[in-house]
C-alpha positions in Angstrom: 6.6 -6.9 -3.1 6.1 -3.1 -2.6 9.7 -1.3 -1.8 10.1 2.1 -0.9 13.9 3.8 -0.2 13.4 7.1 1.5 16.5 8.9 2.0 16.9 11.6 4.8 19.2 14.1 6.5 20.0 12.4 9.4 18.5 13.6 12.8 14.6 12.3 12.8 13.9 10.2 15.9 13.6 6.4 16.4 9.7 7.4 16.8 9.6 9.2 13.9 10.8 6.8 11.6 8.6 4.1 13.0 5.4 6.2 11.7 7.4 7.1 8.5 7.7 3.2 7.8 3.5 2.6 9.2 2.3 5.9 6.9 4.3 4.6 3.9 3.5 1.3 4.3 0.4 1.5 4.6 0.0 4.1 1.7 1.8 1.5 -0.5 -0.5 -1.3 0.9 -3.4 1.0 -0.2 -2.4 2.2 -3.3 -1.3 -0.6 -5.0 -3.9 -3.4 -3.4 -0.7 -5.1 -1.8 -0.8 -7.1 1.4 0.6 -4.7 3.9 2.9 -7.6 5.2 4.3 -7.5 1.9 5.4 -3.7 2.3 9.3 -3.0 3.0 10.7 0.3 3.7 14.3 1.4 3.8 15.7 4.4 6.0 18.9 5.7 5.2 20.2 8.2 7.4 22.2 10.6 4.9 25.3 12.7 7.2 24.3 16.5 7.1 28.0 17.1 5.7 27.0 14.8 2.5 23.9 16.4 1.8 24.0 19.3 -0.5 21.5 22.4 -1.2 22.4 25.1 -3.1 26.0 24.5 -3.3 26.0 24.3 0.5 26.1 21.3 3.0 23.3 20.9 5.0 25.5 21.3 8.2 27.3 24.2 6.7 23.4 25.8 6.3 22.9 24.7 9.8 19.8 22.2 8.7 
């Protein structure tokens, strides 16, 4: 069964993490010959105040 975990700063829309899951899924689907009903795909929203770049939070950066 093809997983993927895709972390991201939290903010994207409802909508945009329903294509996320069909584009990845179906990418896995494809690139590994998998039934696409097999895919799984997990979102997790990371806080912009946990979320570091460049020694800086993302909220601090304004991201």
């Amino acid at each position: 069964m093809p997983f993927a975990q895709i972390y991201l700063i939290e903010g994207r829309s409802d909508e945009q993490k329903k294509v996320l899951i069909e584009k990845v899924s179906a990418a896995m689907a494809e690139a590994l010959g998998a039934p696409l009903e097999n895919t799984r795909v997990w979102i997790q929203d990371v806080p912009k105040a946990q979320w570091g770049i460049g020694g800086k939070t993302a909220k601090d950066l304004g991201r």
